[in-house]
Each structure stands twice: as C-alpha cells, then as structure tokens.
VODODO-307436 format. One record per residue (C-alpha): residue in three letters; residue number from 1; x, y, z. Coordinates in nm, 2 decimals, decimal comma. Layout:
residues N
NODE  rest   nr       u       v       w
NODE   ALA  NUM       X       Y       Z
...
END
This chain:
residues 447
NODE  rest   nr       u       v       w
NODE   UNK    1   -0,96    1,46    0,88
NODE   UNK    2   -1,26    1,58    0,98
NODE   UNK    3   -1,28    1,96    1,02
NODE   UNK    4   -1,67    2,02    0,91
NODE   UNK    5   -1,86    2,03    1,18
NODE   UNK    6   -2,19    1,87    1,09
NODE   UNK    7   -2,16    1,49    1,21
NODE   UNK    8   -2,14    1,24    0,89
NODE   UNK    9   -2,27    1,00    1,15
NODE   UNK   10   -2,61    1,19    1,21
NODE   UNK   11   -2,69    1,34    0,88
NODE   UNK   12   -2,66    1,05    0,69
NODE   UNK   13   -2,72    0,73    0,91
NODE   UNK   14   -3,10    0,80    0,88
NODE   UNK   15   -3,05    0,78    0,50
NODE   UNK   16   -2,88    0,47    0,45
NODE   UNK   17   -3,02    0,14    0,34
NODE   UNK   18   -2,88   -0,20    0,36
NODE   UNK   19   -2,69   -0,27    0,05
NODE   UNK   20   -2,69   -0,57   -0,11
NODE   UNK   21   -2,35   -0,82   -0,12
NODE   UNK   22   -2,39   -0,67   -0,54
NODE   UNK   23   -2,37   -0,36   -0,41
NODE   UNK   24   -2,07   -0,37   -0,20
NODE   UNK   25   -1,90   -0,60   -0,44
NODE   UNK   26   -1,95   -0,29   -0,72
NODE   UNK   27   -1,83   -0,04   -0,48
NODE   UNK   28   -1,52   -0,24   -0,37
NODE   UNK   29   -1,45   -0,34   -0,70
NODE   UNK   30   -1,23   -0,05   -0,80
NODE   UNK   31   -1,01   -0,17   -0,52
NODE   UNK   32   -0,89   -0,48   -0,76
NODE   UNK   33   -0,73   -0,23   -1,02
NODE   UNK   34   -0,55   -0,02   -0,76
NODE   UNK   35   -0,39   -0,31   -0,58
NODE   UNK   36   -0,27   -0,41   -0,95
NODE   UNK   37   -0,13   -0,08   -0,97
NODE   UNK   38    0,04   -0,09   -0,63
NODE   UNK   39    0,17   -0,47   -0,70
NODE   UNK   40    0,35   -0,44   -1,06
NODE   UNK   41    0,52   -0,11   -0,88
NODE   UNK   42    0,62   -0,30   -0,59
NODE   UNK   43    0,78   -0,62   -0,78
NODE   UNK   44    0,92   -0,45   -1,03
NODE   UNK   45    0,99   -0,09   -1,07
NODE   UNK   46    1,33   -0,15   -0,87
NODE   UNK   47    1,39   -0,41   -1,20
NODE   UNK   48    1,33   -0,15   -1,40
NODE   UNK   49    1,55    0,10   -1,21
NODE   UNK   50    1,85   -0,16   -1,30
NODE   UNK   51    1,79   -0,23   -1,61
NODE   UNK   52    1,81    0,16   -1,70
NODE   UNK   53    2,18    0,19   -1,51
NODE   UNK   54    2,08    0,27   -1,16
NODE   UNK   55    2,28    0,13   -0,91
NODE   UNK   56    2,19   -0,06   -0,61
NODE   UNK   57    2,30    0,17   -0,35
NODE   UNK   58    2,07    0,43   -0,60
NODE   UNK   59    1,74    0,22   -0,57
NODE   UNK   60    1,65    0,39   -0,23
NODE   UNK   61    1,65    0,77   -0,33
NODE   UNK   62    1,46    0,66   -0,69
NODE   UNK   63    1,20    0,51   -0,47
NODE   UNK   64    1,15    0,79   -0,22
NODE   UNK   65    0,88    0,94   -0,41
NODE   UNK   66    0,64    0,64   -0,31
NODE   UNK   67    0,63    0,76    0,08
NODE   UNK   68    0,64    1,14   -0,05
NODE   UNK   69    0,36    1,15   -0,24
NODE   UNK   70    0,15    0,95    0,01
NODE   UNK   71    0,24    1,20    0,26
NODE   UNK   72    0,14    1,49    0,05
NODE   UNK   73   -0,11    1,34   -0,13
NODE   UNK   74   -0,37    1,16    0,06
NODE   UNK   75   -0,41    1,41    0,30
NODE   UNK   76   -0,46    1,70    0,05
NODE   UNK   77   -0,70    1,48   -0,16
NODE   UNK   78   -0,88    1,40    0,21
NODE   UNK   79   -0,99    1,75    0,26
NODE   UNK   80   -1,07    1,81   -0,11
NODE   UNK   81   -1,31    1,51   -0,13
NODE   UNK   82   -1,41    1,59    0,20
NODE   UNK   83   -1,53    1,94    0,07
NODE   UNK   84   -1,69    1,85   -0,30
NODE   UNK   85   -2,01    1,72   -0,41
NODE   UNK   86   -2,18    1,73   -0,77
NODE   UNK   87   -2,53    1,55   -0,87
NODE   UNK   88   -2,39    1,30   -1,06
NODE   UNK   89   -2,00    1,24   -0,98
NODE   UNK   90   -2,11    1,28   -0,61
NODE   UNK   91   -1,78    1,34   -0,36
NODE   UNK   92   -1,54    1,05   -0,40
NODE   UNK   93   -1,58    0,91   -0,76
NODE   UNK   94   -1,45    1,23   -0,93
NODE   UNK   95   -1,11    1,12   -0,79
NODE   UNK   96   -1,15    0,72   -0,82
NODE   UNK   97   -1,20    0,84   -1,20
NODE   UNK   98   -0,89    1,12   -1,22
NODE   UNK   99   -0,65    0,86   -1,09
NODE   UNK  100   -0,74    0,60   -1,25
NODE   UNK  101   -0,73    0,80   -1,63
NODE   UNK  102   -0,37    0,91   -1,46
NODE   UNK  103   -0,24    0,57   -1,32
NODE   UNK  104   -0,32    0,42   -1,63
NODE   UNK  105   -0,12    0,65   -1,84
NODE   UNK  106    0,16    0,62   -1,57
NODE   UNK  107    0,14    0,26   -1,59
NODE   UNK  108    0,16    0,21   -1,98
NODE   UNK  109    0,46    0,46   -2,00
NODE   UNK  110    0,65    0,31   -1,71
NODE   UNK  111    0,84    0,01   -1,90
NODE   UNK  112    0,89    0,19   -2,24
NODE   UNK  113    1,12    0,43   -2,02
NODE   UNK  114    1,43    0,50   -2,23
NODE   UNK  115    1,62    0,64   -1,97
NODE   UNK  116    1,68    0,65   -1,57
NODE   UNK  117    1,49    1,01   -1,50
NODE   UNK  118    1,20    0,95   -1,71
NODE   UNK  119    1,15    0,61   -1,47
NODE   UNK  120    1,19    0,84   -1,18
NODE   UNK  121    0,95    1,10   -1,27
NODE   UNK  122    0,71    0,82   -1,43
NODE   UNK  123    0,70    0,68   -1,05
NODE   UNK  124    0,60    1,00   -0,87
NODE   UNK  125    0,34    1,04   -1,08
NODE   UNK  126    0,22    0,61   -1,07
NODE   UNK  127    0,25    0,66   -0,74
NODE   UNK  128    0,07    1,00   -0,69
NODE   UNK  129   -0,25    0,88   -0,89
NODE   UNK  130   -0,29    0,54   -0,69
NODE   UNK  131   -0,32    0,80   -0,42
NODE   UNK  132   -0,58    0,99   -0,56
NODE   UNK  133   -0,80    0,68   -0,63
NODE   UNK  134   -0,72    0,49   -0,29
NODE   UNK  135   -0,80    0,79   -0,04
NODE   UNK  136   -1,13    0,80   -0,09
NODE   UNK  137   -1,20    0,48   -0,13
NODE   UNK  138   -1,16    0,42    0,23
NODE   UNK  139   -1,42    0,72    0,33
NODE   UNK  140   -1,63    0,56    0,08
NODE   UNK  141   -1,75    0,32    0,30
NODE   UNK  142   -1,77    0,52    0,63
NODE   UNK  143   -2,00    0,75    0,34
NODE   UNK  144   -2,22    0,43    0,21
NODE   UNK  145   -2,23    0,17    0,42
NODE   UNK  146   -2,38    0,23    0,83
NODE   UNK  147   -2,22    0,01    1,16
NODE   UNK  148   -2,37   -0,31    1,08
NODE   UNK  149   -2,23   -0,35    0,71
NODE   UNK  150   -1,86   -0,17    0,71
NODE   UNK  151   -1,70   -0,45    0,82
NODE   UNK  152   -1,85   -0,71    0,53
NODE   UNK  153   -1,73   -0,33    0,31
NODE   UNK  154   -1,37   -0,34    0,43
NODE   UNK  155   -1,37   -0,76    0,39
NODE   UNK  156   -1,45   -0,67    0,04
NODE   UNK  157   -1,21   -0,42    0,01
NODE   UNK  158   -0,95   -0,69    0,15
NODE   UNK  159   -1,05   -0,98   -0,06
NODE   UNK  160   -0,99   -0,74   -0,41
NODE   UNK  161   -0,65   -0,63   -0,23
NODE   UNK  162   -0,50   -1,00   -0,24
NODE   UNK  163   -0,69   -1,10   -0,56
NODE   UNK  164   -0,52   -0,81   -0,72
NODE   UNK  165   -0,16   -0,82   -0,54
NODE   UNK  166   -0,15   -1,19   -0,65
NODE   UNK  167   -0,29   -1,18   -1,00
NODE   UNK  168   -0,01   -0,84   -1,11
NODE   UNK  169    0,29   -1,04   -0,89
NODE   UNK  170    0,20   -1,30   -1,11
NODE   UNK  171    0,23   -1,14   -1,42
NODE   UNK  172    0,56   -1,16   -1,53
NODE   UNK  173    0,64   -1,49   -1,45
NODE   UNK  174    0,32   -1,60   -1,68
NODE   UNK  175    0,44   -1,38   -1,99
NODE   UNK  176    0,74   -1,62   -1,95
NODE   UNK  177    0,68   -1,91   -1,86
NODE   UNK  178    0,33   -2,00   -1,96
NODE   UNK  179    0,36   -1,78   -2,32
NODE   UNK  180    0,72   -1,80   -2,42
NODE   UNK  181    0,74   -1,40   -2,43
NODE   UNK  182    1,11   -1,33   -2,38
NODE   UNK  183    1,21   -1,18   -1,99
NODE   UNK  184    1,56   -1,05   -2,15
NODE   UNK  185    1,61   -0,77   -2,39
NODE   UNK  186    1,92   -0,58   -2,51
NODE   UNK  187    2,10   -0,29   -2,24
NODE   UNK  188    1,88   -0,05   -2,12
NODE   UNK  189    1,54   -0,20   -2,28
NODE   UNK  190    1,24   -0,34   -2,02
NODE   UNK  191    1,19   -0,70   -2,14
NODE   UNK  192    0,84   -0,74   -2,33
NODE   UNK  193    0,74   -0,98   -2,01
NODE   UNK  194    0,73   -0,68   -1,80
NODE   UNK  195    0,60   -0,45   -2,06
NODE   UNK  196    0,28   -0,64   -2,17
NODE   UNK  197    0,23   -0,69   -1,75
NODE   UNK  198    0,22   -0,32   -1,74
NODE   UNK  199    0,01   -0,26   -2,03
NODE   UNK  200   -0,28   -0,50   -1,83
NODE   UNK  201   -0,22   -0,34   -1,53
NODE   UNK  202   -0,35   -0,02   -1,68
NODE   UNK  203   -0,61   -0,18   -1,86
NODE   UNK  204   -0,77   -0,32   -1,56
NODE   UNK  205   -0,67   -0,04   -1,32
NODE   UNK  206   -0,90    0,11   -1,58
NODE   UNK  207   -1,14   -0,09   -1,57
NODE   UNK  208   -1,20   -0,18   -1,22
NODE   UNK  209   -1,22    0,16   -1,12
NODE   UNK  210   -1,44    0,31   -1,42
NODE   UNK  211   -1,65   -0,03   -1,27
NODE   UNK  212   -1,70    0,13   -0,92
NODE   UNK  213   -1,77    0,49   -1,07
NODE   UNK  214   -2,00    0,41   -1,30
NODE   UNK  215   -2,25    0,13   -1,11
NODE   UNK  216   -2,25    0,30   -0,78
NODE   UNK  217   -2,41    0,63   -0,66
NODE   UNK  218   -2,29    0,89   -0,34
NODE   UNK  219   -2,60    1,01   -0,10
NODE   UNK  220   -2,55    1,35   -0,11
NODE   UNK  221   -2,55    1,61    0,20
NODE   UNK  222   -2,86    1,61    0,42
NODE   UNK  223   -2,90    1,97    0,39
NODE   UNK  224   -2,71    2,09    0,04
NODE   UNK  225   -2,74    2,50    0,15
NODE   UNK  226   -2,65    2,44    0,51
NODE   UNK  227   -2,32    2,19    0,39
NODE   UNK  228   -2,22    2,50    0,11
NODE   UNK  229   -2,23    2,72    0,39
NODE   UNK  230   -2,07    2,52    0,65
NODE   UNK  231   -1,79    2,46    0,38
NODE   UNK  232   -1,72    2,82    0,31
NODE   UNK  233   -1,66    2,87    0,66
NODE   UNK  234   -1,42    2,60    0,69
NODE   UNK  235   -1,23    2,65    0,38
NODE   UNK  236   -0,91    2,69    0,35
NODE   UNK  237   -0,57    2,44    0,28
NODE   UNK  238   -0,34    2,57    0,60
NODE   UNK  239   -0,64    2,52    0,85
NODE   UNK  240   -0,60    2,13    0,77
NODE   UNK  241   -0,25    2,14    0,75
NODE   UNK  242   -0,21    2,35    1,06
NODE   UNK  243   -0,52    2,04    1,23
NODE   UNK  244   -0,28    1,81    1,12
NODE   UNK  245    0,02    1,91    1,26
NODE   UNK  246   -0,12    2,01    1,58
NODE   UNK  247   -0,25    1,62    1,60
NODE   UNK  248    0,11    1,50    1,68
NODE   UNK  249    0,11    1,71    2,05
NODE   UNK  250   -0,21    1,56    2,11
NODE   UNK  251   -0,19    1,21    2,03
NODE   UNK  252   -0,38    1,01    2,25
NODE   UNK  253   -0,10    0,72    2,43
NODE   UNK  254   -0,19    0,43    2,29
NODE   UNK  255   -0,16    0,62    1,94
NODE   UNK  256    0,20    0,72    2,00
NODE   UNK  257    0,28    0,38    2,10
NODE   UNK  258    0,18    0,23    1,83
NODE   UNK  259    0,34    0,45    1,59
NODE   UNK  260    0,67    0,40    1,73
NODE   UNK  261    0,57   -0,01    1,63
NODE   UNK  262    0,46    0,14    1,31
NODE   UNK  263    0,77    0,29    1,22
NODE   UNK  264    1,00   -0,02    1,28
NODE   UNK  265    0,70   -0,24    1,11
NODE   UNK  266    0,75    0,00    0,81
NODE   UNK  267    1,11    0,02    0,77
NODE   UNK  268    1,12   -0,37    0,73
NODE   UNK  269    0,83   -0,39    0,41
NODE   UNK  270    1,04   -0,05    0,25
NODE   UNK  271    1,37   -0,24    0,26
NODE   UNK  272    1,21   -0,56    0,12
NODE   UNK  273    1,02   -0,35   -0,16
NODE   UNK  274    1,36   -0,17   -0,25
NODE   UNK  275    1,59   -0,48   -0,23
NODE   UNK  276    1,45   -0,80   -0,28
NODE   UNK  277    1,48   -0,82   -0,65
NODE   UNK  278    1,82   -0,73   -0,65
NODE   UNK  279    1,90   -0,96   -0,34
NODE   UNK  280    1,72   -1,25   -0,50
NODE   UNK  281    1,90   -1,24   -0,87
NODE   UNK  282    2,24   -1,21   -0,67
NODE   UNK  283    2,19   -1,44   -0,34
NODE   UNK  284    2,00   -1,76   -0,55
NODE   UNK  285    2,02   -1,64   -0,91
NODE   UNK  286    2,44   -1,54   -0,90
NODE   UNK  287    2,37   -1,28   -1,12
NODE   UNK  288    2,41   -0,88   -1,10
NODE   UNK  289    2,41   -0,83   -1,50
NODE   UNK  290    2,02   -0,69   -1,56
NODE   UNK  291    2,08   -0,79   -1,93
NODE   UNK  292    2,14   -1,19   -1,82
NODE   UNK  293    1,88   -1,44   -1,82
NODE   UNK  294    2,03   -1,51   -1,48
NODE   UNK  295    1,91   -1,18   -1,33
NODE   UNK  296    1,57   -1,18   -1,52
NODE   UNK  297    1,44   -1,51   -1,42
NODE   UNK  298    1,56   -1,40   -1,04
NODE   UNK  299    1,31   -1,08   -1,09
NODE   UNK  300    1,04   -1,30   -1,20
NODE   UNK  301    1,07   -1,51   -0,93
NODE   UNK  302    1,03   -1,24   -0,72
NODE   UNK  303    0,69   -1,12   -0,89
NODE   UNK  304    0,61   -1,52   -0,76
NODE   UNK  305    0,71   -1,45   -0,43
NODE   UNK  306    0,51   -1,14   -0,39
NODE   UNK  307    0,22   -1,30   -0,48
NODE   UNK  308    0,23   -1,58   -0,22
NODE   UNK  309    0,28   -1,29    0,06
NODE   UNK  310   -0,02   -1,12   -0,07
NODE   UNK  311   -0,22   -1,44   -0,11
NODE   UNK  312   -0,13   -1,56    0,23
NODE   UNK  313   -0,22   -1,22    0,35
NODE   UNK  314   -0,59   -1,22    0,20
NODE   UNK  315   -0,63   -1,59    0,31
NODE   UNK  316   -0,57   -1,52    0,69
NODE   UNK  317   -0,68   -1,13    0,67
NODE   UNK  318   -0,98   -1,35    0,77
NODE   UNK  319   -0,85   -1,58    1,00
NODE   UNK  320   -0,67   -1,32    1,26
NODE   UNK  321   -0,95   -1,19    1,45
NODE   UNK  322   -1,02   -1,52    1,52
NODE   UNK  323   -0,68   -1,56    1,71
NODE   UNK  324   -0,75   -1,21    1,83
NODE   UNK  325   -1,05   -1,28    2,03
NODE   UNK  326   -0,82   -1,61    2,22
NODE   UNK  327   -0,49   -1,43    2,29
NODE   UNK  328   -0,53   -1,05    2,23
NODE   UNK  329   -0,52   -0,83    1,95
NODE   UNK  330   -0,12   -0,67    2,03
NODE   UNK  331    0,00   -1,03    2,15
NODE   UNK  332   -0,19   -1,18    1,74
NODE   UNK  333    0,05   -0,89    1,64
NODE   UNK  334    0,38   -0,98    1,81
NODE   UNK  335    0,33   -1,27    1,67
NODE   UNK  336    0,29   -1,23    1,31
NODE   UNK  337    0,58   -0,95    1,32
NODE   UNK  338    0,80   -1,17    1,50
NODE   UNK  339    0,74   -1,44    1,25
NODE   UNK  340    0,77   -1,21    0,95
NODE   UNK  341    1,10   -1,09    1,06
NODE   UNK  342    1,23   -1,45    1,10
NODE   UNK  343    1,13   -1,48    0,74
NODE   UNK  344    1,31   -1,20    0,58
NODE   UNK  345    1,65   -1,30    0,81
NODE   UNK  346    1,65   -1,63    0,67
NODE   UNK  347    1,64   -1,53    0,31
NODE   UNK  348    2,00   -1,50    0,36
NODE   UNK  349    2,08   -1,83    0,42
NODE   UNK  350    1,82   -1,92    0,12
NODE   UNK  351    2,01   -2,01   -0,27
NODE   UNK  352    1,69   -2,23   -0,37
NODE   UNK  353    1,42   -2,03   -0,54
NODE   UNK  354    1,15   -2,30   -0,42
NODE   UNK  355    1,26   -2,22   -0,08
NODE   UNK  356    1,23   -1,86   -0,10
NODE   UNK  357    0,90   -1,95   -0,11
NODE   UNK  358    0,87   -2,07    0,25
NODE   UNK  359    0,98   -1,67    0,42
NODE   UNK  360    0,72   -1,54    0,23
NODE   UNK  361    0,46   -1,72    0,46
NODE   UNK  362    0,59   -1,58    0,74
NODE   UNK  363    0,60   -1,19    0,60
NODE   UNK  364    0,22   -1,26    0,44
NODE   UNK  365    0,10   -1,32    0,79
NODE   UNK  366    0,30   -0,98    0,95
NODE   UNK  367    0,14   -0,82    0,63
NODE   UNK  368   -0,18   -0,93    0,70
NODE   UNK  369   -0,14   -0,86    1,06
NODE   UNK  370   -0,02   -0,52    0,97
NODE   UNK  371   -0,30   -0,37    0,77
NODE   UNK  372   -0,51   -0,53    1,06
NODE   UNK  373   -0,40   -0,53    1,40
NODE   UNK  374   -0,31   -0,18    1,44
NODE   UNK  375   -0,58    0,04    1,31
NODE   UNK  376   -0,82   -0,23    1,53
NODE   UNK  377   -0,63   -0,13    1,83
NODE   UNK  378   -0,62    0,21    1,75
NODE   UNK  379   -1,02    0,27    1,70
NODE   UNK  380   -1,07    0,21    2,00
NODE   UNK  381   -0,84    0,47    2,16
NODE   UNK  382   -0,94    0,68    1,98
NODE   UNK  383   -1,24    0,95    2,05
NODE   UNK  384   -1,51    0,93    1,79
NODE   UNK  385   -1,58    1,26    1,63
NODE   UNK  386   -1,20    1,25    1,58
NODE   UNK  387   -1,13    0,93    1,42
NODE   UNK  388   -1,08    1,06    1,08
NODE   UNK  389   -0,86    1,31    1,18
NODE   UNK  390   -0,62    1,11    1,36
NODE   UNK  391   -0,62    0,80    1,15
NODE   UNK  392   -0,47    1,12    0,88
NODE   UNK  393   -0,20    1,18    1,16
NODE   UNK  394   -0,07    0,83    1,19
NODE   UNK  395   -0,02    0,76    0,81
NODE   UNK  396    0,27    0,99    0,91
NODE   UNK  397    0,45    0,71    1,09
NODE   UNK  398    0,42    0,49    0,77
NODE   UNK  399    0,53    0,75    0,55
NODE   UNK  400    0,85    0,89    0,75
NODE   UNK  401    1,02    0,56    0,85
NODE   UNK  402    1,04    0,49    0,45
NODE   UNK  403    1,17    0,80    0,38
NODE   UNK  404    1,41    0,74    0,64
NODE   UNK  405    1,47    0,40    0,48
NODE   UNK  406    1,52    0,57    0,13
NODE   UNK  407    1,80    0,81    0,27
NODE   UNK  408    1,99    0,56    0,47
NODE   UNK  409    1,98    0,21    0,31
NODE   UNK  410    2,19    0,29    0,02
NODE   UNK  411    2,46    0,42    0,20
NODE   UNK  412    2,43    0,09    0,42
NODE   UNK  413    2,43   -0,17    0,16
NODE   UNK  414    2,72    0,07   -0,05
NODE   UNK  415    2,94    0,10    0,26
NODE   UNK  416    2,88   -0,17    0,50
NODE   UNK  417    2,75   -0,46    0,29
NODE   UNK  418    2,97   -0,41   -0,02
NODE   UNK  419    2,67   -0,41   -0,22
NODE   UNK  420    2,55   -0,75   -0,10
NODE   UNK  421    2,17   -0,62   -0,10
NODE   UNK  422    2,07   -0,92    0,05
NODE   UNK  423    2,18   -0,77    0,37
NODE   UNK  424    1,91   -0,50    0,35
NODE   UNK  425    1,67   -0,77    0,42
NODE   UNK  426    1,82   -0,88    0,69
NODE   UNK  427    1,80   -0,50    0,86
NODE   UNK  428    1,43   -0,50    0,79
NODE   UNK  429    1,38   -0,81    0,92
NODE   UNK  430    1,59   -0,71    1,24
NODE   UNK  431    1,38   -0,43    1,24
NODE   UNK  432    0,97   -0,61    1,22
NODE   UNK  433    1,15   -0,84    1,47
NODE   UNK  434    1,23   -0,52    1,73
NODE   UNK  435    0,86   -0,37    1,58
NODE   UNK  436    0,68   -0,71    1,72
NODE   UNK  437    0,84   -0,70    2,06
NODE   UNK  438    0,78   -0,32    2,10
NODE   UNK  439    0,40   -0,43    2,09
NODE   UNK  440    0,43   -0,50    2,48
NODE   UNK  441    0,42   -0,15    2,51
NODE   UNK  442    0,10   -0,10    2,37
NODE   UNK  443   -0,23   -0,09    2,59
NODE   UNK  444   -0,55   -0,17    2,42
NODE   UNK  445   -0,80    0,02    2,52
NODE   UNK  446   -1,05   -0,24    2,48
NODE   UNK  447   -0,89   -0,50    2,69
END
C-alpha cells in the first residue's frame, strides 16, 4: 500500500548493487522458518483441535482466526513497516525479528495445550506472528533487489517455501516411524510425535529468521529529513484503511475478475486445510476415536500428504511459466485448478493411503499455479505507482472466501453430510473446479 509519495523506484534504484546468489540466499533464508510455521499449523492444528474435544462440525470456527488475522494483520504491519526506519534494524527486520521471538513461543506452547480455548487462542496468536514476519518479507525484495534480480529473489523465496512445507509435513510421520516416538497418548494429551515436531518448528522458525536479520542490511531512505517529513504528513492508521477500502470501487477489470477466481480457488485449499485430517482417519483409516492408533497414524499420513503437495509445488513453481509462454498464463491456470479439483473429488473414492498420494499431485500443481498465475496476470493490469496498494486490496479475496468457509462448512458437514468430513473435500474440489473454468473470464492484459 503505498501512500508516501516519494517513488521507492527512483530514490533507491540508483543505490542498488547486484547482489550476490549468498546474498539473496541470506535474505530469503528467513522464508524456510516461516513456511515451517505455516506447514505444522496447516497439517495438524485441526489434529490437535480433536484430540482436545472439538468436534468436526467445530473445526471451521476454531480455524477462522487464520484468515482474520491475515486480514487485519498484514495490512496494518504494511503501513507500519512502510513508515519505520532505524540505523541498524533498518525497516523490515524489526518485524521478521518480533514474529519470529512470537511464533516461536506460539509454536512451542501449541501441543502442550491442556484444553480446547487455550488451542484457540494459541492459533490467533501462531497465526498472527507468521504474519508479522511474512509481510515484509515480500517488500523486502522490491526494497533490495532492482528489475533484473527480483525474480532470481522471489525463486528464492519459493524454493525455501517447499523446502520448508515439505521438511515440517514430514515431521510427524518421522518421529514415528523412523524414531519409535509414540503418535498416541491418553484423552486429551498431543502425542509426543507432534509435540517434539512443534518444538523444531520453533527452533528453526527461530533460526532461519534470526539468519536473515542478522546477515543482511536495509539501504536506508535517499533523503532521511525529507522521508521524516514526508511521513509526518502521511501519518495516520484511517488514511490507509480509508485507501484500502476505497480500492474495491476502483479495481481495475481484470482485478475483479480475478478475485471472483480467487475466491472459489480459496474456498477449495480452506476446506482441505480444515478437513482432510479428519476425512483421511475416517475415509482410509475407519477411525473417529483421536485416542486410537487408527486415527493417529491417519493424521500422520496426512503430514505425508502435505508434503508431496508442497514438494510438487516447489518442483513445477519452476516449470509453469514455461507452459505459460506456449498456451497462456489463464489457460496454464485452468488447467492446474481443474486438475487440482479432480484430485480433491477423488479422495472420496480413495481407502488406500498410498493412493492418497496420487490427488496430491494434482492439488500441488493448482497450488503452485495458485501462488503464480494470478499475481503474474495481475501485474500487468495493474498501474505501476499503484501496485502495492492494490496487491493489499486483493489479499481481501483470499481472506473473505475462508472466512466464509469457516462459517458455513460446519453446518454442511453437521447437517448434510452426517459428519462424513470427507464430503467437505469434495465441495472444495467442486469449487477449484468452478474457480478454473471462471478463468475464461479473465483478460490478460499482456496477451
């Protein structure tokens, strides 16, 4: 959201100097730690839900404080950054630093929950830190890196994204099955597998981050007297909310059609993020008892099946542009959805864990395609000097269709599918299905 009114572009760009691969390897670094932080909360806070007497129809309003705080958070911590600037923490590492000493607190705490609210509570504030580390870390590139070099920065930032997502999905099923730590544990008590998961995922969310803050510097403003002034003008919270809010009357068209594909693409990953533990452990495990072996060893295999949708994802994160320049950036993206959809529908008719395996191919390339496609399309509808500021607006359509999701699914799968969750996948996969074939309404400004 850029409401300042000097041009980052022109008072910096002079300033910059090629980095070195080091370089951007130690400022994308940090990204390894958050994408640990996202993936153990991802594969198994919903497990962790269960086991402390939530119900499956329960799971979706527990998990609403994931798209809340992104919606609150990331654009607040957007203008702060935005507005802040020391001689040694610089703009952006002050709050890759504050979320990571937070997230990693949130993280070790999760799984010795005693009780359901603590979880709860525990989540908004996981959830919330990630936040505060992740937002900036995508200006930090735009801030370091000039024309020629953001894309090897945001490769980087992709590659740690799947290393991470596929090392923390992994977790779980390693304590177990590699280690002998026990996956079971009396009623209402996380197993230790998931527990000592957790515990590494703070340690390296730690880690990673303090790794980026530490071996990395932040060019300061051109003109330090000039940016205090221009900020003193420009302060004040409402004037970004009231910019933001203003953005949705002015969207350019290719941004409003994209967001209505958003919103169905985003239903479908909530739904599978709420429900496929649950759906696995009683579709292919025949087991709703969170106490039973049965159930646990389903909720590891999911941690396994996460981490081949984020491995597939980094693998052809690389591979998609190349299908892009053949057939079309929207027509890549109707493809991968469509595909991804077809994958989450057939987990229904799936009772062999091996096989589960085979979906999540399909949903690893409309995840990769996802993160991609859209925000490709979208830069170049968009006008330059407000890039920033739109790319704020459309988070909106990720955050409200899982909110949505959150206040409807668990009256769907209570009420409709008699608590079969497995059903829940099969909406979300309807939906990325109705999300890829919406894509025809796009026009790409750069066809």
């Amino acid at each position: 959201m850029a409401l300042v009114t000097i041009d980052p572009v022109e008072t910096t760009n002079k300033r910059r100097q090629k980095l070195s691969l080091l370089e951007i390897f130690n400022m994308s670094f940090g990204f390894l730690g958050i994408q640990f932080g996202f993936a153990l909360q991802n594969a198994n806070v919903s497990r962790i839900f269960q086991t402390l007497g939530a119900k499956v129809d329960d799971i979706p309003i527990l998990w609403i404080a994931a798209p809340l705080t992104g919606l609150l958070v990331q654009p607040i911590i957007g203008y702060i950054s935005d507005r802040t600037w020391h001689p040694y923490w610089g703009r952006r590492r002050p709050f890759f630093f504050l979320g990571a000493i937070l997230a990693s607190i949130a993280l070790f705490l999760m799984p010795n929950s005693t009780v359901l609210w603590m979880a709860a509570v525990l989540l908004w504030v996981l959830d919330a830190s990630i936040n505060i580390s992740m937002e900036p870390f995508r200006a930090y590139v735009g801030d370091k890196l000039d024309s020629r070099q953001r894309t090897t920065g945001f490769a980087m930032q992709t590659f740690f994204i799947g290393v991470g997502a596929v090392i923390a999905s992994l977790l779980p099923y390693f304590f177990t099955n590699v280690l002998n730590i026990s996956n079971t544990a009396p009623e209402g008590v996380i197993p230790d597998s998931v527990k000592y998961s957790f515990y590494i995922g703070a340690a390296v969310f730690f880690g990673a981050v303090s790794w980026t803050v530490f071996s990395t510097r932040e060019l300061p403003p051109e003109n330090i007297e000039s940016w205090k002034e221009e900020m003193e003008r420009s302060k004040g919270m409402m004037k970004g909310f009231t910019e933001i809010f203003k953005g949705f009357t002015t969207m350019p068209p290719t941004m409003l059609q994209l967001a209505i594909v958003q919103f169905f693409t985003w239903l479908a990953f909530f739904s599978m993020w709420l429900y496929t533990t649950s759906a696995v452990a009683q579709n292919a495990f025949n087991s709703t008892d969170t106490t039973s072996k049965a159930y646990q060893d389903g909720a590891d295999w999911v941690g396994i099946m996460f981490m081949v949708y984020n491995g597939i994802s980094g693998i052809t994160a690389f591979l998609l542009p190349m299908l892009a320049s053949k057939i079309g950036r929207k027509n890549t993206h109707l493809i991968c959805l469509v595909i991804g959809g077809i994958g989450l529908v057939s987990m229904l008719f799936i009772q062999d864990k091996q096989l589960l395996l085979l979906p999540m191919v399909g949903i690893g390339l409309a995840w990769s395609s996802t993160l991609t496609m859209p925000y490709a399309i979208l830069a170049g509808a968009l006008p330059a000097n407000k890039m920033g500021f739109y790319m704020g607006v459309f988070n909106f359509f990720i955050v409200i269709p899982q909110i949505l999701a959150a206040a409807i699914l668990g009256f769907f799968v209570r009420v409709l599918f008699n608590n079969q969750s497995i059903y829940a996948l099969v909406v979300g996969g309807v939906s990325m299905i109705i999300a890829g074939l919406l894509t025809v309404i796009v026009k790409d400004a750069d066809e």
